[in-house]
mmCIF file as Biopython writes it, N, C-alpha, C and O atoms, coordinates in Angstrom:
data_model
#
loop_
_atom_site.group_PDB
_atom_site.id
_atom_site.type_symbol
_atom_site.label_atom_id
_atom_site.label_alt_id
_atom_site.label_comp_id
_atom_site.label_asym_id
_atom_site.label_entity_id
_atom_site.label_seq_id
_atom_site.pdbx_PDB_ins_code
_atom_site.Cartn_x
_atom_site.Cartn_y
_atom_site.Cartn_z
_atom_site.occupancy
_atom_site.B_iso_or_equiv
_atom_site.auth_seq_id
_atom_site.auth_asym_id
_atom_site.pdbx_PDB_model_num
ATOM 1   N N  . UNK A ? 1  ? -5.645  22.220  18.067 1.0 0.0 1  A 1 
ATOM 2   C CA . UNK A ? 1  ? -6.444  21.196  17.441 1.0 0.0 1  A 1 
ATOM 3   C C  . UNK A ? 1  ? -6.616  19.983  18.358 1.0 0.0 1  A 1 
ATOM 4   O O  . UNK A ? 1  ? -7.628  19.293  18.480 1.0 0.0 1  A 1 
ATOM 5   N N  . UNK A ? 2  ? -5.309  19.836  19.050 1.0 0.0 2  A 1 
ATOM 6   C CA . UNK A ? 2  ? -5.814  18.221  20.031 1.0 0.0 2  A 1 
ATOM 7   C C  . UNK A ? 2  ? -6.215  18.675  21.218 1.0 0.0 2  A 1 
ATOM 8   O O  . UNK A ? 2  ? -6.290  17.915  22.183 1.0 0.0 2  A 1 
ATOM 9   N N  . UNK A ? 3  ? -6.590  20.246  21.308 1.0 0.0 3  A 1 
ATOM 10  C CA . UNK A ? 3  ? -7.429  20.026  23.037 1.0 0.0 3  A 1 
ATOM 11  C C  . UNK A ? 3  ? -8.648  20.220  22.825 1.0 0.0 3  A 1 
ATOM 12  O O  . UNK A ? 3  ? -9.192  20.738  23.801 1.0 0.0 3  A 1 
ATOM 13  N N  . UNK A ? 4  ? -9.575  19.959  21.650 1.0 0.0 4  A 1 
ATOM 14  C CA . UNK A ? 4  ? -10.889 20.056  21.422 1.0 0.0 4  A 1 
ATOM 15  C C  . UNK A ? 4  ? -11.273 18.792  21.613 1.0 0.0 4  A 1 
ATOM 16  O O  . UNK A ? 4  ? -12.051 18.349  22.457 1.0 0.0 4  A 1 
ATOM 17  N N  . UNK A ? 5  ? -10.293 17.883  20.236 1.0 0.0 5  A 1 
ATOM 18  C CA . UNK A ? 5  ? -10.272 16.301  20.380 1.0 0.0 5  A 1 
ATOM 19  C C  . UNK A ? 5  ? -10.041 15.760  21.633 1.0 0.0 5  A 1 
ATOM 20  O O  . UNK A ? 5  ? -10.681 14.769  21.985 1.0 0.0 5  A 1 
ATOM 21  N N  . UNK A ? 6  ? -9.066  16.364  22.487 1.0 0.0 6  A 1 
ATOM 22  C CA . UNK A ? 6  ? -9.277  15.132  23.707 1.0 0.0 6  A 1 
ATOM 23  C C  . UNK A ? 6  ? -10.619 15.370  24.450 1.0 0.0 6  A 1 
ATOM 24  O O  . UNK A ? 6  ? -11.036 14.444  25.146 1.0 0.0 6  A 1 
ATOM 25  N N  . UNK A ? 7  ? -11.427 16.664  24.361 1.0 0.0 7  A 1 
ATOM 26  C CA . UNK A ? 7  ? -12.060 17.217  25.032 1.0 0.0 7  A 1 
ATOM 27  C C  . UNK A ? 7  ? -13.506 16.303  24.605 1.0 0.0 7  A 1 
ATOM 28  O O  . UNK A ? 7  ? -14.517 16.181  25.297 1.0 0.0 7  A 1 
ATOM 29  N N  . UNK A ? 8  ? -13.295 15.840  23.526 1.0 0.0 8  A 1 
ATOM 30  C CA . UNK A ? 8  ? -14.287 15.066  22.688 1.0 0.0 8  A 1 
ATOM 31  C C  . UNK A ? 8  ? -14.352 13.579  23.315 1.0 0.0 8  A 1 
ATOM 32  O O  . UNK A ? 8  ? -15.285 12.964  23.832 1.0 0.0 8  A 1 
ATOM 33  N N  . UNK A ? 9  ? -12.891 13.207  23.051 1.0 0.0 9  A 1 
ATOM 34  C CA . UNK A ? 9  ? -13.074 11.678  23.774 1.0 0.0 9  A 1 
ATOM 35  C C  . UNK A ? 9  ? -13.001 11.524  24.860 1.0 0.0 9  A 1 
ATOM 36  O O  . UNK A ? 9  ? -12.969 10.349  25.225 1.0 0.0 9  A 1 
ATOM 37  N N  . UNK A ? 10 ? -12.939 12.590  25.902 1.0 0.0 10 A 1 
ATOM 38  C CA . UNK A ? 10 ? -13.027 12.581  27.459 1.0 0.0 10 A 1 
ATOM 39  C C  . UNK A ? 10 ? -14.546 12.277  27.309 1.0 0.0 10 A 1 
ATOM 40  O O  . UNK A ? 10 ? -15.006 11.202  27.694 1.0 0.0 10 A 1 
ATOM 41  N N  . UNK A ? 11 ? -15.446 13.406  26.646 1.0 0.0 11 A 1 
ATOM 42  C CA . UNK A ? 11 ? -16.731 13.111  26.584 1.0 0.0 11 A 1 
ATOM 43  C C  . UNK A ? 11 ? -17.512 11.680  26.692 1.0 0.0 11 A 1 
ATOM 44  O O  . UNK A ? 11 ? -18.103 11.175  27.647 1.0 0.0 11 A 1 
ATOM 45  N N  . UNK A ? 12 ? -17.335 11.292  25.587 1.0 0.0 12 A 1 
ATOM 46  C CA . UNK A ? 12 ? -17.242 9.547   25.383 1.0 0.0 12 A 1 
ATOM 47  C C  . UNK A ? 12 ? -17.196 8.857   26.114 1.0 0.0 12 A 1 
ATOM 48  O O  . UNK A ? 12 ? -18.127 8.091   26.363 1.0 0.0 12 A 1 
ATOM 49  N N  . UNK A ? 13 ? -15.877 8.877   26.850 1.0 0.0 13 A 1 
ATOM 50  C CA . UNK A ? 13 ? -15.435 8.134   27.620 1.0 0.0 13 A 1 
ATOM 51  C C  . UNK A ? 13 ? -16.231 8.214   29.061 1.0 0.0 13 A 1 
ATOM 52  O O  . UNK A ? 13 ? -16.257 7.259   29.837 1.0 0.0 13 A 1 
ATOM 53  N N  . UNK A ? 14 ? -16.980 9.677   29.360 1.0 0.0 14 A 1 
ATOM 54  C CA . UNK A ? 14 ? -17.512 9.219   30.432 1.0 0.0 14 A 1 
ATOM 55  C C  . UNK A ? 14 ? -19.196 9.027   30.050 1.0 0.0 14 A 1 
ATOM 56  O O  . UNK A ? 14 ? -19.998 8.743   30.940 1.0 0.0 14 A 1 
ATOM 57  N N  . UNK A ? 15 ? -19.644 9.231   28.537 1.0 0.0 15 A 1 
ATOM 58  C CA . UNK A ? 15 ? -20.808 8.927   28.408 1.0 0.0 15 A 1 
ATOM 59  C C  . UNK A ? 15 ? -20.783 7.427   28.325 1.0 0.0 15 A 1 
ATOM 60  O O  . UNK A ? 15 ? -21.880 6.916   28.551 1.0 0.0 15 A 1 
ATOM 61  N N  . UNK A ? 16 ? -19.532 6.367   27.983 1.0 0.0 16 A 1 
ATOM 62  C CA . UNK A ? 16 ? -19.419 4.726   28.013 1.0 0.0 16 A 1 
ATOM 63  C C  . UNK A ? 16 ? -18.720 4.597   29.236 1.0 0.0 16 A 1 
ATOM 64  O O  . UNK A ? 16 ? -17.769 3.826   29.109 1.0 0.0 16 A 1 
ATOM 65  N N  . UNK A ? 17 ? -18.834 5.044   30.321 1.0 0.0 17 A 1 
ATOM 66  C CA . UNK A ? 17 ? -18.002 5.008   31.324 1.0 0.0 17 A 1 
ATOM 67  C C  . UNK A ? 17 ? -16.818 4.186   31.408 1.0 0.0 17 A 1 
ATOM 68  O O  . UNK A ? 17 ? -16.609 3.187   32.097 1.0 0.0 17 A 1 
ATOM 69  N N  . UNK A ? 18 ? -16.029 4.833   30.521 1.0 0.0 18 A 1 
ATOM 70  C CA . UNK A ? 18 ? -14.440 3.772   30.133 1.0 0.0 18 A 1 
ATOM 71  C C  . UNK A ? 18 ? -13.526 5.063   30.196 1.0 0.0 18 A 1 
ATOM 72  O O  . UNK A ? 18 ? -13.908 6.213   29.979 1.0 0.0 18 A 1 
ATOM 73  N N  . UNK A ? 19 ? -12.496 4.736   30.467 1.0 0.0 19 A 1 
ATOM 74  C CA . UNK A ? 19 ? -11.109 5.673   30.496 1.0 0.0 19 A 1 
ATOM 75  C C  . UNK A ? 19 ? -10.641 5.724   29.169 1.0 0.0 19 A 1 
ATOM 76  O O  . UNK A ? 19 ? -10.651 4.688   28.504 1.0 0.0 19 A 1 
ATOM 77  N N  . UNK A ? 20 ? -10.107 7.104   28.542 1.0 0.0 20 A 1 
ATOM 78  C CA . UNK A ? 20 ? -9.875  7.004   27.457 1.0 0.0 20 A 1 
ATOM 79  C C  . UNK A ? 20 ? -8.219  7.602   27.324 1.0 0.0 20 A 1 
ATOM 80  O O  . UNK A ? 20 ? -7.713  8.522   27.966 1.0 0.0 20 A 1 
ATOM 81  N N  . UNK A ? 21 ? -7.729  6.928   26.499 1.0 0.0 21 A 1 
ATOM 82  C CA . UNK A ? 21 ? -5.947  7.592   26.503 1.0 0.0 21 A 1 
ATOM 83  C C  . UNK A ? 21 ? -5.473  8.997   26.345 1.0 0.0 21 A 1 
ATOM 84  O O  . UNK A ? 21 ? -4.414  9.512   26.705 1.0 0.0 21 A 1 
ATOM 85  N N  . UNK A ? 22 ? -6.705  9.595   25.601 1.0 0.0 22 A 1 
ATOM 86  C CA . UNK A ? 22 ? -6.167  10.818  25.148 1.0 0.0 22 A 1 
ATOM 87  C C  . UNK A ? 22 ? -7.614  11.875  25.630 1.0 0.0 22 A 1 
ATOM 88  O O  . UNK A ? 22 ? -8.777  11.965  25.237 1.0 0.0 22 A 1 
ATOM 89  N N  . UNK A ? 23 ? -6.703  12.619  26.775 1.0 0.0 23 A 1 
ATOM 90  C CA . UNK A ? 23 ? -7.657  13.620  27.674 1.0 0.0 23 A 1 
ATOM 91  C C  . UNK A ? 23 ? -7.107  14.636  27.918 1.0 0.0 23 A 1 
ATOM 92  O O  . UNK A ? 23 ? -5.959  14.975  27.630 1.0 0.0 23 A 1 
ATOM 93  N N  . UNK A ? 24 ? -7.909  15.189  28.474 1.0 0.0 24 A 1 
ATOM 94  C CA . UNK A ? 24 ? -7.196  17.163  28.515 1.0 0.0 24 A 1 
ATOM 95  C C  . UNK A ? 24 ? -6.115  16.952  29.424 1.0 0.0 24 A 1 
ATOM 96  O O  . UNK A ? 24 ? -5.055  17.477  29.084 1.0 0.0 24 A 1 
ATOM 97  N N  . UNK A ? 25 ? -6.122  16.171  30.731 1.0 0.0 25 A 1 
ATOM 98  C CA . UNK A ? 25 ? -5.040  16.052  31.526 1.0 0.0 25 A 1 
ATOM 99  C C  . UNK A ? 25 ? -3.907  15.370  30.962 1.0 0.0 25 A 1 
ATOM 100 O O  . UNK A ? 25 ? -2.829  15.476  31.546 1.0 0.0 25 A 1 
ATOM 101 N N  . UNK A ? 26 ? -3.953  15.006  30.406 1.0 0.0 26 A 1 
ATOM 102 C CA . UNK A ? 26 ? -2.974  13.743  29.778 1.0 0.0 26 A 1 
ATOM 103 C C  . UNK A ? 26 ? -2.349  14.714  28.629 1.0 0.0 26 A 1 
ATOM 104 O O  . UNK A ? 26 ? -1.174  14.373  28.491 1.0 0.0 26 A 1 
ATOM 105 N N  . UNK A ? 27 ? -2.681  15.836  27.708 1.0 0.0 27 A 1 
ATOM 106 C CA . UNK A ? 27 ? -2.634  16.884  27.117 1.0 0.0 27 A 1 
ATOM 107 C C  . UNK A ? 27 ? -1.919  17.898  27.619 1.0 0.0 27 A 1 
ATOM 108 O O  . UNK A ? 27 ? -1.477  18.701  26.797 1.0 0.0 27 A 1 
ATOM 109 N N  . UNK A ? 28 ? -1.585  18.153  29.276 1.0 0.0 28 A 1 
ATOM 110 C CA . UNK A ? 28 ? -1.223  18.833  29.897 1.0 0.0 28 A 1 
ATOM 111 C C  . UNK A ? 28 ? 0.162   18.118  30.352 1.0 0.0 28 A 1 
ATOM 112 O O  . UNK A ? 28 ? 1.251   18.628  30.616 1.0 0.0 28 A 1 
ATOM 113 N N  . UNK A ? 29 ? -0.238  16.815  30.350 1.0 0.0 29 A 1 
ATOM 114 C CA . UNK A ? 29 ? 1.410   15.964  30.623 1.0 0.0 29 A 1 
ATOM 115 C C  . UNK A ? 29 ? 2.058   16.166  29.569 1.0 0.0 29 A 1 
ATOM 116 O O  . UNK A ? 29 ? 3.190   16.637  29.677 1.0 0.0 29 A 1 
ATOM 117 N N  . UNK A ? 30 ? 1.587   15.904  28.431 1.0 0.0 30 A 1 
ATOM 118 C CA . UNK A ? 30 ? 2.315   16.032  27.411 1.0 0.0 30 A 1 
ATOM 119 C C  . UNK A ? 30 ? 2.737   16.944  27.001 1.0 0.0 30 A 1 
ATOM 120 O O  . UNK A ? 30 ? 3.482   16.816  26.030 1.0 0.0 30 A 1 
ATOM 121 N N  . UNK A ? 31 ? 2.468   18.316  27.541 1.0 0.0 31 A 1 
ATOM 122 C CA . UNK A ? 31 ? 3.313   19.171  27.472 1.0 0.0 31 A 1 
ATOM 123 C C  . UNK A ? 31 ? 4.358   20.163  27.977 1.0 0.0 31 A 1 
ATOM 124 O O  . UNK A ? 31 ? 4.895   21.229  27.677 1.0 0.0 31 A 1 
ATOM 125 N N  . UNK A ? 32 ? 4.345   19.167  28.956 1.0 0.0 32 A 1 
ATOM 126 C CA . UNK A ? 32 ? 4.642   19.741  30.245 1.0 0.0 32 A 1 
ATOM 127 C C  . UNK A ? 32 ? 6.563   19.623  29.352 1.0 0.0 32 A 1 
ATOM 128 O O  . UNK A ? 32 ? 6.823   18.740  28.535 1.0 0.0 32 A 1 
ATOM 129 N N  . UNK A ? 33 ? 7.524   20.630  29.760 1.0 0.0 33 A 1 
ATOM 130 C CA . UNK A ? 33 ? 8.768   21.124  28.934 1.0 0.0 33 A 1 
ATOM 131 C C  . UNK A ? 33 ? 9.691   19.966  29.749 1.0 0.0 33 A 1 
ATOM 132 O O  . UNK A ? 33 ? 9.100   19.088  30.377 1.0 0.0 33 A 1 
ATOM 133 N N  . UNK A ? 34 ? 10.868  19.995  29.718 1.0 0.0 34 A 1 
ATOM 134 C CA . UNK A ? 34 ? 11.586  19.078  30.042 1.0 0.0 34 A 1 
ATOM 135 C C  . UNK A ? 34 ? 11.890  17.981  30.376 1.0 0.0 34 A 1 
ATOM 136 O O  . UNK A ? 34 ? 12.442  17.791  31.459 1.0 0.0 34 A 1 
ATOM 137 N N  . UNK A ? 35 ? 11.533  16.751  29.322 1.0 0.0 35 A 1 
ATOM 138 C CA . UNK A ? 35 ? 11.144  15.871  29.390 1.0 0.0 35 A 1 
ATOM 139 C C  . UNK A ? 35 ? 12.244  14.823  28.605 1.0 0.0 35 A 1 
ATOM 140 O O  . UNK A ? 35 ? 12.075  13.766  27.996 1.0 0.0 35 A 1 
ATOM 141 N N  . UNK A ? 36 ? 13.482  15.657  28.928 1.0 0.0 36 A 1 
ATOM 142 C CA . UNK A ? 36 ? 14.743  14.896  28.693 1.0 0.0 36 A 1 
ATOM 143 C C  . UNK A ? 36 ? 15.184  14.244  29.592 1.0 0.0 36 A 1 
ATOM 144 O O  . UNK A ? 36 ? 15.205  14.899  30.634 1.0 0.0 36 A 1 
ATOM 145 N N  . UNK A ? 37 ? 15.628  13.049  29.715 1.0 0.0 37 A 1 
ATOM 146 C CA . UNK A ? 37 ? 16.667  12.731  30.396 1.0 0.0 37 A 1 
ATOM 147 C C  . UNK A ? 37 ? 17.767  11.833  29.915 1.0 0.0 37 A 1 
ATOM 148 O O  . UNK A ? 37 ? 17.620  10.925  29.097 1.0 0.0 37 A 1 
ATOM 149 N N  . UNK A ? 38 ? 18.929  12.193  30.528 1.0 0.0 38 A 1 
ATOM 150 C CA . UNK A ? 38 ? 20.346  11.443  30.218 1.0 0.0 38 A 1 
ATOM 151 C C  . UNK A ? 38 ? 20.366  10.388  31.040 1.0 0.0 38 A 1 
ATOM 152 O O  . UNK A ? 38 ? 20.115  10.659  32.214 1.0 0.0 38 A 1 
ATOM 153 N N  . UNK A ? 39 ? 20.614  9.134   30.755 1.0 0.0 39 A 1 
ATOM 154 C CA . UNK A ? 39 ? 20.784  7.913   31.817 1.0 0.0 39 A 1 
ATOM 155 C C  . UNK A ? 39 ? 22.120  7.412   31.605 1.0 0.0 39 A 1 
ATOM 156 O O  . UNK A ? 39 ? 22.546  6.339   32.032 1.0 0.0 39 A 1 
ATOM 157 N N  . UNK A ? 40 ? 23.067  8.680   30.577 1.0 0.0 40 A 1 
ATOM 158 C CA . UNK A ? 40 ? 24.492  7.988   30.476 1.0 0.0 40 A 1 
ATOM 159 C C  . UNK A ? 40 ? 25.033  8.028   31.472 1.0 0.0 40 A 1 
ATOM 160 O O  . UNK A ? 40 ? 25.758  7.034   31.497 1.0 0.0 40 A 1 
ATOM 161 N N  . UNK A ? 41 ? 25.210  8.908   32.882 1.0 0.0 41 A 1 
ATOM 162 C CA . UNK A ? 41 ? 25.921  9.288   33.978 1.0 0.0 41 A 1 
ATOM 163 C C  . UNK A ? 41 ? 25.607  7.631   34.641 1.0 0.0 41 A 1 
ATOM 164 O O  . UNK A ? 41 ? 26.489  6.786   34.796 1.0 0.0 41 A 1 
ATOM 165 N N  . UNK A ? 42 ? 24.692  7.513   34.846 1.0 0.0 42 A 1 
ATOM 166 C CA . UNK A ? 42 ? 23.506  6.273   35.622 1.0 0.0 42 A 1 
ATOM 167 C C  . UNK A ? 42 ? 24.326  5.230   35.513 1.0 0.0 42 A 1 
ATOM 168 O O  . UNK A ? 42 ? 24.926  4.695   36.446 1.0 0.0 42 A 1 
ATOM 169 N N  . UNK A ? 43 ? 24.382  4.763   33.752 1.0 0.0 43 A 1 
ATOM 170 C CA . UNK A ? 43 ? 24.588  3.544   32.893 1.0 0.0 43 A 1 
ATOM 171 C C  . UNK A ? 43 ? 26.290  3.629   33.701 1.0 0.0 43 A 1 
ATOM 172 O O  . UNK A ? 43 ? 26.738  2.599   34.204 1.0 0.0 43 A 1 
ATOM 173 N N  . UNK A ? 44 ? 26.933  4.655   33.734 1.0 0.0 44 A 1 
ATOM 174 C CA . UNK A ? 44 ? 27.900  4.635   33.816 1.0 0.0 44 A 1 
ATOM 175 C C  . UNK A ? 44 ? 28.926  4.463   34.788 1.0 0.0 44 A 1 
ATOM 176 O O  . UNK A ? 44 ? 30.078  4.046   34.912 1.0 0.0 44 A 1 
ATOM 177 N N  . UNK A ? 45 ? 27.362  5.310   35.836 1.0 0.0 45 A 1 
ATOM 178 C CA . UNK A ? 45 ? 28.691  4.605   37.246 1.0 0.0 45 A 1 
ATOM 179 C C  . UNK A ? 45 ? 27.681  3.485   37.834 1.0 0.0 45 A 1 
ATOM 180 O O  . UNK A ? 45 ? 27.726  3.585   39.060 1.0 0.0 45 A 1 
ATOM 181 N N  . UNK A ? 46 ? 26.935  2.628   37.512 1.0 0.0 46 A 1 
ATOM 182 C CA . UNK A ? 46 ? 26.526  1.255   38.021 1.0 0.0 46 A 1 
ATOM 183 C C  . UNK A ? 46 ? 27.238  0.249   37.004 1.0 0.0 46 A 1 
ATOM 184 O O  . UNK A ? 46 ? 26.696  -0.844  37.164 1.0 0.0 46 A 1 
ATOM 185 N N  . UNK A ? 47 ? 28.045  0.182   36.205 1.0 0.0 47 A 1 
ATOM 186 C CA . UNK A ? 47 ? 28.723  0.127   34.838 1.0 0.0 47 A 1 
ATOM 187 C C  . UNK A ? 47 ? 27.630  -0.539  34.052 1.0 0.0 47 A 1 
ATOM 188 O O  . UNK A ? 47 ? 27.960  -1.725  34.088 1.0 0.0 47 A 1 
ATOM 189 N N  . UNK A ? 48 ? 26.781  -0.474  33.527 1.0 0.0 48 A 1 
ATOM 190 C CA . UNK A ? 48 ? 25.689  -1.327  33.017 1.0 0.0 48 A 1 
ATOM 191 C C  . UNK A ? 48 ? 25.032  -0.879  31.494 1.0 0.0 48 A 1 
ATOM 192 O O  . UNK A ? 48 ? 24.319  0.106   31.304 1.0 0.0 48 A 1 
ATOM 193 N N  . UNK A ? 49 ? 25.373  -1.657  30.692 1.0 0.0 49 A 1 
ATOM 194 C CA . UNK A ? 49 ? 25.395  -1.349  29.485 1.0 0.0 49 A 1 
ATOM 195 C C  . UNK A ? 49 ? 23.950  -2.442  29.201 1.0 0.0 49 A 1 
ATOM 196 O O  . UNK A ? 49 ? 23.971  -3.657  29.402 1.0 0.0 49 A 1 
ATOM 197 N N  . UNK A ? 50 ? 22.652  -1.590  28.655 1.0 0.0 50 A 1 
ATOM 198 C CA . UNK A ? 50 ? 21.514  -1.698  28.053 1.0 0.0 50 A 1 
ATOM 199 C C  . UNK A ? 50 ? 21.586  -2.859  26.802 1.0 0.0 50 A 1 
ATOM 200 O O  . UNK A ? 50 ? 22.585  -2.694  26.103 1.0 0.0 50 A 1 
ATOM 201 N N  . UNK A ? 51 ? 20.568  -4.202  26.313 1.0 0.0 51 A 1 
ATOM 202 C CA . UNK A ? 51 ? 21.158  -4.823  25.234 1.0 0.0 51 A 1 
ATOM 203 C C  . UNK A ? 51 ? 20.070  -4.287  24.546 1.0 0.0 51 A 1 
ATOM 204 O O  . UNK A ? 51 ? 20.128  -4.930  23.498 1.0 0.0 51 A 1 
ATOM 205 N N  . UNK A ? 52 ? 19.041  -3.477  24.431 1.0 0.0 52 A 1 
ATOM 206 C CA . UNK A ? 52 ? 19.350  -2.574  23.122 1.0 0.0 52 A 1 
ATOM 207 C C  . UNK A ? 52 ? 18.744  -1.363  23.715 1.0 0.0 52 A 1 
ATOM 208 O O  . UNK A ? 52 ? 18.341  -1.055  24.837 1.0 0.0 52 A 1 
ATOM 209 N N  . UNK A ? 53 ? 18.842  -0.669  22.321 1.0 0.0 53 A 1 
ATOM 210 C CA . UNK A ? 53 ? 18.780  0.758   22.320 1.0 0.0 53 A 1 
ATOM 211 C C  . UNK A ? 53 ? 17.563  1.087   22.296 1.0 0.0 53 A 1 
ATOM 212 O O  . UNK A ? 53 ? 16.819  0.203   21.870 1.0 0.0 53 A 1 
ATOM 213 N N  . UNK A ? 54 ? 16.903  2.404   22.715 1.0 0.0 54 A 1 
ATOM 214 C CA . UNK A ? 54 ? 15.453  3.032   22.322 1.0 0.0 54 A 1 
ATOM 215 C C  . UNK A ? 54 ? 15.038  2.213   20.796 1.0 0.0 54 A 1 
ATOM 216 O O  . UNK A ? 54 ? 14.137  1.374   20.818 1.0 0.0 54 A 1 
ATOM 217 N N  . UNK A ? 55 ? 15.646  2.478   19.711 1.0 0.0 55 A 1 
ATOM 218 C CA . UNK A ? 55 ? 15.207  2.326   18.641 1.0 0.0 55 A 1 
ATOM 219 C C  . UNK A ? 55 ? 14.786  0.472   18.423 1.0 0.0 55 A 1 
ATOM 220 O O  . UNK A ? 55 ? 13.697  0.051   18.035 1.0 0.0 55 A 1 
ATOM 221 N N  . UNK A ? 56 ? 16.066  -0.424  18.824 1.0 0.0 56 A 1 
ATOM 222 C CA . UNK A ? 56 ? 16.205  -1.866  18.953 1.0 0.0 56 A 1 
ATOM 223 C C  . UNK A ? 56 ? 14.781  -2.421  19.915 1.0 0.0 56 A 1 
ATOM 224 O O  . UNK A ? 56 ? 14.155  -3.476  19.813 1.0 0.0 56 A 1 
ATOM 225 N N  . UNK A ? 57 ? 14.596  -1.358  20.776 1.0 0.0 57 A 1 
ATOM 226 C CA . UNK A ? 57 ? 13.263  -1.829  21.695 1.0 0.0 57 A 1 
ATOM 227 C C  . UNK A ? 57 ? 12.298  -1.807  21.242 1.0 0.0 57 A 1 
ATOM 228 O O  . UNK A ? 57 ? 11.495  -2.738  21.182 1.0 0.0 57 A 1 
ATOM 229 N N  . UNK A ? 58 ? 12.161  -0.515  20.750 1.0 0.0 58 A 1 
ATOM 230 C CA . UNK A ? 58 ? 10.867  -0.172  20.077 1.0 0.0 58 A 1 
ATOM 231 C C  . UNK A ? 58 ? 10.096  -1.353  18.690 1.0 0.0 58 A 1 
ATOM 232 O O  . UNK A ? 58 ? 8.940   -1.750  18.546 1.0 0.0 58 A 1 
ATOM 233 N N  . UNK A ? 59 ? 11.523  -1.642  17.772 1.0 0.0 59 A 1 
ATOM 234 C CA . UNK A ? 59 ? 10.898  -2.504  16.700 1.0 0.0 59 A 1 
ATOM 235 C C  . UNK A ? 59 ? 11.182  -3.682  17.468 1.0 0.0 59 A 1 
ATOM 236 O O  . UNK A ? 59 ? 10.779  -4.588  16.740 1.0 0.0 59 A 1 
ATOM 237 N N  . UNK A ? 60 ? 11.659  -4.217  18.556 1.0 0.0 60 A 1 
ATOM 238 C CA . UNK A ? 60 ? 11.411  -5.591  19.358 1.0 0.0 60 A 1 
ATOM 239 C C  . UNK A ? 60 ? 10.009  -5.566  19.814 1.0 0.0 60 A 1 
ATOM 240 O O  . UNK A ? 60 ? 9.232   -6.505  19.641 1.0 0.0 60 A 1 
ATOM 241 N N  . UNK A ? 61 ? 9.665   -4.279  20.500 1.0 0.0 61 A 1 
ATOM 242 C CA . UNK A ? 61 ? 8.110   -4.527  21.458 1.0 0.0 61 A 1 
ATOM 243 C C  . UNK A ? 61 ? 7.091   -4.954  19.711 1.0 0.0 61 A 1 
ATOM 244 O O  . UNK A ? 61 ? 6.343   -5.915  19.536 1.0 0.0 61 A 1 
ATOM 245 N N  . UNK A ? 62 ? 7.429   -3.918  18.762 1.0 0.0 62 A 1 
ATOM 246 C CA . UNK A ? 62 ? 6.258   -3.974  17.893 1.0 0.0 62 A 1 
ATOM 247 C C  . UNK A ? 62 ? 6.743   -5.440  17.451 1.0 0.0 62 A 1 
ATOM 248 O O  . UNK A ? 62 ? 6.210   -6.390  18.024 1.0 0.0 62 A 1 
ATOM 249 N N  . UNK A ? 63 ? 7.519   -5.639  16.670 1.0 0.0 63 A 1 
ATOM 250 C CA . UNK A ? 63 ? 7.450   -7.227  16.416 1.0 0.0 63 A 1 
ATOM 251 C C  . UNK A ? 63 ? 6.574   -8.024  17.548 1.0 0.0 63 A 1 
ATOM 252 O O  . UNK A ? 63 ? 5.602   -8.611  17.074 1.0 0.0 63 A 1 
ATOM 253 N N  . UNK A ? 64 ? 6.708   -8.115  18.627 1.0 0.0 64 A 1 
ATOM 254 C CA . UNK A ? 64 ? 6.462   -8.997  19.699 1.0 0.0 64 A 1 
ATOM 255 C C  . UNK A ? 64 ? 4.572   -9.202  19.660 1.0 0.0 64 A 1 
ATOM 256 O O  . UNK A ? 64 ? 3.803   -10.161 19.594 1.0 0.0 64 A 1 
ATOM 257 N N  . UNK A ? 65 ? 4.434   -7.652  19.747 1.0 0.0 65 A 1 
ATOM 258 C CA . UNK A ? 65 ? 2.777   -7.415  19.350 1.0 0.0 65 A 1 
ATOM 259 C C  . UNK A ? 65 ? 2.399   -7.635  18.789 1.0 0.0 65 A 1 
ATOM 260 O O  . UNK A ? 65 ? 1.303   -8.066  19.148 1.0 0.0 65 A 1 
ATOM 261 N N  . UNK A ? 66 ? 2.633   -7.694  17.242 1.0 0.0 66 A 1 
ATOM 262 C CA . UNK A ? 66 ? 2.226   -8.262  15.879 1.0 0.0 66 A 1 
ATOM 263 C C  . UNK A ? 66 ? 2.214   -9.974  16.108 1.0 0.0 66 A 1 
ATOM 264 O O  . UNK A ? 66 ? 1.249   -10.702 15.878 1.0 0.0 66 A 1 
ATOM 265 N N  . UNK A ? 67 ? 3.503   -10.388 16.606 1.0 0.0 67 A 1 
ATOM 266 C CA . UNK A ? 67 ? 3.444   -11.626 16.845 1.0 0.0 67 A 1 
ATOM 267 C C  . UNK A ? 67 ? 2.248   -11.830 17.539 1.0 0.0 67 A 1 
ATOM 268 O O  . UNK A ? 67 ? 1.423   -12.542 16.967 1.0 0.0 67 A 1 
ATOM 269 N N  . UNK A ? 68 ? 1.935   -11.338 18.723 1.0 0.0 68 A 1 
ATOM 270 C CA . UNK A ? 68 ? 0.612   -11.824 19.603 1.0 0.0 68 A 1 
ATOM 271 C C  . UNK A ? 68 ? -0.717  -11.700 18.909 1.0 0.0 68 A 1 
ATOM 272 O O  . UNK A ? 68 ? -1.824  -12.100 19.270 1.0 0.0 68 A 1 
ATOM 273 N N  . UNK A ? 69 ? -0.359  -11.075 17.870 1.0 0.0 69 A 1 
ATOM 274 C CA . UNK A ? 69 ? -1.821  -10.151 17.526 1.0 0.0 69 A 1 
ATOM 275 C C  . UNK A ? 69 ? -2.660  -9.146  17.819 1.0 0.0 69 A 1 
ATOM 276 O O  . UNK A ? 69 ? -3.773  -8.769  17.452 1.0 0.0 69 A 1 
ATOM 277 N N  . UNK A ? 70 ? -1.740  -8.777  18.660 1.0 0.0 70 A 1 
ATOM 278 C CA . UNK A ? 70 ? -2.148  -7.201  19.379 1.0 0.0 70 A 1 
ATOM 279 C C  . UNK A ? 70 ? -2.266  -6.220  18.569 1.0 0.0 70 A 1 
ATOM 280 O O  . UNK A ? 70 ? -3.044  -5.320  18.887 1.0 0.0 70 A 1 
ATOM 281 N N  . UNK A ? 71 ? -1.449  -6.124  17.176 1.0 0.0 71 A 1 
ATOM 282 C CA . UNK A ? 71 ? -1.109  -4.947  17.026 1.0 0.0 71 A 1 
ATOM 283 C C  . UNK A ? 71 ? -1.856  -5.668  15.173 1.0 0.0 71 A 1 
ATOM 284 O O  . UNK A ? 71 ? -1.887  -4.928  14.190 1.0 0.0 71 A 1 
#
């Protein structure tokens, strides 16, 4: 279902000649398999402890946006 749609707004995007976020290549990143990574080894021997977490960031960035009016 989303490689018709990106296939749609690629269209678009080059009939308004603008770049669009969601494209067949970008479709192909996204599925590309192993797309884990551990940064505990990292965190651990530079000893460096993160002040927040994935989750703490995520509702910081969106607060921050809403604040600007971005979002």
């Amino acid at each position: 279902m989303i490689r018709p749609i990106a296939a749609v707004t690629e269209t678009i995007g080059r009939w308004q000649n603008k770049a669009v976020p969601l494209n067949r290549n970008k479709i192909a990143e996204l599925a590309a398999e192993n797309w884990h990574c551990d940064a505990g080894p990292l965190l651990e021997t530079v000893q460096y402890q993160p002040k927040f977490d994935l989750y703490k960031g995520m509702v910081n960035t969106v607060q921050w946006y809403r604040h600007k009016g971005w979002l």
